[in-house]
N, C-alpha and C positions, 0 to 999 in steps of 0.2 A: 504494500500500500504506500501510497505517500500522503505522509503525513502533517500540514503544518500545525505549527503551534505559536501563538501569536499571545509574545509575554516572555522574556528571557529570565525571569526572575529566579525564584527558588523552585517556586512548582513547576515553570513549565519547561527549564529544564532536566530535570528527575523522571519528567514526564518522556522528554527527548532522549533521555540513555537510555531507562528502559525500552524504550520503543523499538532504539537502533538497535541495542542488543538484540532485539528480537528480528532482526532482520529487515525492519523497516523503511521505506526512505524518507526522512526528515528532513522538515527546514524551519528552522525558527527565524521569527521574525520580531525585533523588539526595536522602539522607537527612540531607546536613548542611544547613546555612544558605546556602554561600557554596560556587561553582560551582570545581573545581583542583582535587579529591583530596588527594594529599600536596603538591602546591603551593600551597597555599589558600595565604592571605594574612589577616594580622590587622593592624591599626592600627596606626603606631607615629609620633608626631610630626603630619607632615605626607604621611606616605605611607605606604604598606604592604611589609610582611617577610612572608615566607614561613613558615608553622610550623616547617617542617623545611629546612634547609638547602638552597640551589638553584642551577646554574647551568650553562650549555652549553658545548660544546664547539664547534670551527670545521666539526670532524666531521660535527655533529649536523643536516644539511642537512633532514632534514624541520619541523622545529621552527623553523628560519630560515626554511623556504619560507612557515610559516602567519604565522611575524609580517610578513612584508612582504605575505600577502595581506590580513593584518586591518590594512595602515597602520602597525603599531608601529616596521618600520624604524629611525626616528630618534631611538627611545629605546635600542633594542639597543646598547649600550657592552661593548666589545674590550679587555680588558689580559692583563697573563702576571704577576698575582701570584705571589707567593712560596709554595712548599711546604717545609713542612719536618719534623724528625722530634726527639720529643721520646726521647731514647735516654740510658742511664746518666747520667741527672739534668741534659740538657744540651740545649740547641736546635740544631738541625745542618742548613742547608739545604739542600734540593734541590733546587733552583729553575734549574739549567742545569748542562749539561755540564761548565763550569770547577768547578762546587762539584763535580759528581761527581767528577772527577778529583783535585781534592782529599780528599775524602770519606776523614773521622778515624773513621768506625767501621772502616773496610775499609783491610786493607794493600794496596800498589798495584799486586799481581797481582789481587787479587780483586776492585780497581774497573774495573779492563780487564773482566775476566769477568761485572760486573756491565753494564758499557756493554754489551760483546757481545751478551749474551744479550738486553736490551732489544733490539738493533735486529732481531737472528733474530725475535723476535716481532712486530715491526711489520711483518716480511716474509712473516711464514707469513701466507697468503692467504683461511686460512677455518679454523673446529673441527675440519675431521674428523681429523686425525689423533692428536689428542687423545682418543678415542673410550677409554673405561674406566682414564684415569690420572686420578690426583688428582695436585695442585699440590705435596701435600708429597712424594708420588714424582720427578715430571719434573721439576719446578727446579733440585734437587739435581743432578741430573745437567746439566741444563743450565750451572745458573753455579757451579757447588759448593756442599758445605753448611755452608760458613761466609757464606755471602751470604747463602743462601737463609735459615738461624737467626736472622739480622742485620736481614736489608730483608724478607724476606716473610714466614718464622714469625707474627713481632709481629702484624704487618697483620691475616694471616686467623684469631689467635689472638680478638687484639679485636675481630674483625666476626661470628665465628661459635663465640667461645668453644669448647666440649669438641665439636664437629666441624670443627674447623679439618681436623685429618687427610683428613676425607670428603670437601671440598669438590673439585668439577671442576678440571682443569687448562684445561679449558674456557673457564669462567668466568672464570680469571683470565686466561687470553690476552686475554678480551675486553678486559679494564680495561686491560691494556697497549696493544693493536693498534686501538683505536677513540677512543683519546684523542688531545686536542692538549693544549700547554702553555697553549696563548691562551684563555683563558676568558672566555666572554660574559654578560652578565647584562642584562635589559630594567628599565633605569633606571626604580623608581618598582614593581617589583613583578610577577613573574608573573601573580599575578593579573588584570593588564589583560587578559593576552592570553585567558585565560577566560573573564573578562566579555566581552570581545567577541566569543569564538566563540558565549555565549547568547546575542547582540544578537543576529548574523548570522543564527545561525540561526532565531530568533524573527522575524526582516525576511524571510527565507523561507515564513513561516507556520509553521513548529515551536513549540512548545511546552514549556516549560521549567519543572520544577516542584522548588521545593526545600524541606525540613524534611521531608520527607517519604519512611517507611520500608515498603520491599514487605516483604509479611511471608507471600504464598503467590502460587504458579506453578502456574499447571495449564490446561490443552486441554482445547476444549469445541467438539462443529461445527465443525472446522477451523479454530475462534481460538486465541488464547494469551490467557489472561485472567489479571490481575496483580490481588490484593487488596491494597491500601495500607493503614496505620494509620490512614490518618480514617476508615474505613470505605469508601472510596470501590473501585468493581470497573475496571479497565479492559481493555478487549478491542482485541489487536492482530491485526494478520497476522501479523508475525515479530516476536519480541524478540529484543535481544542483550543479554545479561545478565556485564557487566564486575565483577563481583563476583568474592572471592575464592569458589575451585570449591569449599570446602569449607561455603562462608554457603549457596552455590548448590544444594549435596544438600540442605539443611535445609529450604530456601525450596518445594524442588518432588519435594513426597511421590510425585508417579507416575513418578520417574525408576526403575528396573531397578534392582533390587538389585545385579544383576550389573555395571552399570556406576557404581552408586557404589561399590562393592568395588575392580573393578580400576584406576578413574582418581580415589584418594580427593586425587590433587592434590598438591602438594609440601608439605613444612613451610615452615614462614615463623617467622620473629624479628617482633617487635614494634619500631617505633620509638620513642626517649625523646631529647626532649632538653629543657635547660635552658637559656634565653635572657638575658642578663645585658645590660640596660639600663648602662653606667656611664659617669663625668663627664670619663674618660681613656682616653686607649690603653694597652691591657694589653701586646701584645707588637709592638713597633716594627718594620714592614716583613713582618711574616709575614701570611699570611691562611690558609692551611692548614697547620695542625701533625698529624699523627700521633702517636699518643701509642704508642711502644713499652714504655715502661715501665707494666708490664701490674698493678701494684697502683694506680696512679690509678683514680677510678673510672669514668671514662671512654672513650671512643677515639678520641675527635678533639676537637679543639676550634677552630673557624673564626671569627676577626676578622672580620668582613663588614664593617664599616667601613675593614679595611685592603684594600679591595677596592673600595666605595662609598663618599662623601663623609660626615662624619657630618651634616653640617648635610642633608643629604637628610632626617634621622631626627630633628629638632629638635636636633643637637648629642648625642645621647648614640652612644657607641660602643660598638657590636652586640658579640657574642660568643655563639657556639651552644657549648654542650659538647653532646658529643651520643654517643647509646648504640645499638645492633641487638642484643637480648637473647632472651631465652625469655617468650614473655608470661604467664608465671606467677613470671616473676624478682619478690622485693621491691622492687623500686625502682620498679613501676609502681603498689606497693599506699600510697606513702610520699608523705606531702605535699608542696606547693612548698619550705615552709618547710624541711621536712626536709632534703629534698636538696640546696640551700642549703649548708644548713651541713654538709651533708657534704662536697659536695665545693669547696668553699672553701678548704681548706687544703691539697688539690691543686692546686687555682689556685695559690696561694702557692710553690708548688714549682716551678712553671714559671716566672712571675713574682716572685721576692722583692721583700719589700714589699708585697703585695696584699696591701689592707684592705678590707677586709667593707663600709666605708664609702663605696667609691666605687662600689658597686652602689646605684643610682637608684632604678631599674625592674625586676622581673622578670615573665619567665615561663616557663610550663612546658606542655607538649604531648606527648600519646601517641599511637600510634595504633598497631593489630592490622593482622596480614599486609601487612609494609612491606618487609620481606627474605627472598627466596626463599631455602632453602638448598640450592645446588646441589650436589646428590650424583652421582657416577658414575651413578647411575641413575633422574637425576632423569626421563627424558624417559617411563621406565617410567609415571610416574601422574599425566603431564599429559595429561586427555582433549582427545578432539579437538573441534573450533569446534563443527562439527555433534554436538549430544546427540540420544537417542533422543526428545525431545520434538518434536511437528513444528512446525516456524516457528521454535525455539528456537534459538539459539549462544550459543557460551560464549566470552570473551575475555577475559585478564586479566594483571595485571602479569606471572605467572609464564610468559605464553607468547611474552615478546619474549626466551626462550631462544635464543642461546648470548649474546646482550647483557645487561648486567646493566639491574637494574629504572633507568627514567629517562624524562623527557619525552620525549624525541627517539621512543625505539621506542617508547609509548605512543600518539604520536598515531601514527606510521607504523602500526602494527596496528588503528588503529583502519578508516584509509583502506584496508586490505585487508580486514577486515570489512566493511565497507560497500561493497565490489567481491563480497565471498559473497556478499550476502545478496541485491545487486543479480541476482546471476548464475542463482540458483537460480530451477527452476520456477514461476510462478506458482501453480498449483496442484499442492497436494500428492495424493499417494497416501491 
């Protein structure tokens, strides 16, 4: 068969090896420059960073299977940095059990109530019985609602802003029950491991095509034929189209009214962050802050050098601030320079003494449909792989549901799309 696959990311190359392994002819087509999706990779020094923030869990075992099949192995690095919580003007770690049991926001029945309830959820064994609660309902009742105000209010306040209320209990069991403390990172840049699933799979005979944007979907004689921006037509057997489902209605006018109406897709937040090149370490020993204090303009802000070496980076030490907003928010419409200096003197509060001068280097990166927002009824208008197109499937960040968006289920979905697509009749109807 030939196969394309329109999306270079995490799935829809996983999607592309399996495929070729299987003998098939592939061609992916993805509309940036540089193969990773939300993991892409940009320059810094002598190696590469990630646009947006990145790193694995011990967990994450599909994502460790592909780096030891593509050789990365020996760059993969294992440590248990520090987490911590920036709450009533003050750094507060969380970085293991002895800090929790100390834990100065929580009096010491309600760090009991807070351990408990952590381990209840590493124990509940799957979503279903979360089925139509939201997280500001069940937590409260699980650890009380001086915890829940305290450690989780904040959290889903700044990830999902004025639907925090809506969000699944779901969703957040997942963040609890699919994490470890040990956190892995492939020294030198995700992006390797990208590049080398385009190698692999281009050493298969696949076909890898990048800068380049489909801009129409449509069956023709039993093909799927795909119109690109150079002009150029391509005709498949089957696509699988890793796009957001809602780029996906746009792309393919003969899809059923009916079924863009009832599966119009989940909402999504936009990603933003701000990347701070500087000549010193900002906050000593921390690499994940949480920012509770909810007028910063922020919601996290991650050291990656208190995680990676800086000399990996030519000596400058990393720092993401980093945002999940509404992509019509001002802060996507607002220059580097701008945001800068805004939020520079939030830095300052977390840091006293940050000076504006030990920033080097910056930069800054956005990106559309980066955060699903899970609603009790999010499962309502996620269509299914198969769409009424023939040869067509849909697979996309929002469907590695009840896991939040991430490498790991990325490429695992991908390697089950490329078991549908394998599976289905040769000839359609």
């Amino acid at each position: 068969m030939k196969v394309g696959i329109l999306g270079g990311g995490a799935l829809g190359l996983a999607a592309a090896l399996r495929l070729a392994q299987a003998g098939q002819q592939v061609n992916v087509i993805e509309r940036e420059p540089r193969l990773g999706g939300l993991a892409t990779g940009f320059a810094v020094g002598p190696t590469s960073l990630e646009k947006f923030y990145h790193h694995i869990f011990r967990t994450d075992t599909t994502i460790i299977g592909f780096i030891r099949e593509l050789g990365l192995e020996s760059r993969l690095l294992w440590g248990q940095p520090n987490t911590s919580t920036f709450a009533d003007g003050r750094i507060v770690s969380l970085g293991g059990i002895p800090d929790l049991l100390r834990l100065p926001l929580l009096p010491p029945v309600d760090r009991v109530r807070f351990l408990a309830g952590m381990a209840i959820l590493k124990a509940i064994p799957d979503e279903k019985g979360f089925s139509g609660w939201t997280a500001a309902r069940w937590m409260p009742r699980l650890m009380g609602r001086r915890v829940y105000d305290i450690m989780w209010e904040p959290v889903l306040r700044g990830k999902f802003g004025a639907r925090a209320d809506q969000i699944a209990m779901s969703w957040l069991w997942s963040r609890v029950h699919e994490r470890s403390l040990r956190l892995g990172y492939l020294r030198g840049g995700f992006q390797q491991l990208y590049d080398a699933l385009g190698e692999r799979i281009q050493a298969l005979g696949g076909s890898i095509t990048t800068g380049v944007s489909a801009e129409r979907i449509l069956t023709h004689d039993g093909n799927v034929v795909v119109h690109v921006d150079t002009g150029q037509v391509h005709d498949f057997d089957r696509l699988l189209v890793t796009l957001p489902t809602r780029l996906f209605a746009r792309l393919a006018p003969a899809l059923p009214a009916e079924f863009v109406q009832r599966y119009p897709g989940p909402e999504h937040y936009g990603a933003h962050v701000l990347i701070l090149g500087l000549d010193r370490q900002l906050i000593p020993g921390v690499y994940w802050l949480n920012i509770n204090d909810r007028d910063l303009p922020f919601l996290a802000l991650v050291e990656h050098t208190n995680f990676l070496p800086p000399e990996d980076y030519g000596g400058l030490h990393l720092v993401y601030l980093g945002n999940y907003l509404p992509m019509d928010h001002p802060l996507f419409g607002q220059s580097e320079t701008e945001v800068l200096e805004a939020f520079a003197p939030s830095v300052a509060r977390i840091r006293p003494g940050f000076d504006r001068g030990w920033v080097k280097q910056h930069w800054m990166f956005r990106a559309p449909f980066a955060q699903p927002i899970v609603t009790t009824r999010y499962l309502d208008s996620l269509p299914p792989h198969r769409t009424p197109l023939a040869g067509v499937y849909l697979a996309n960040m929002a469907h590695v549901y009840p896991q939040d968006r991430g490498q790991n289920y990325s490429l695992r979905l991908g390697e089950r799309m490329a078991h549908l697509i394998l599976e289905a009749p040769t000839r359609r109807n």
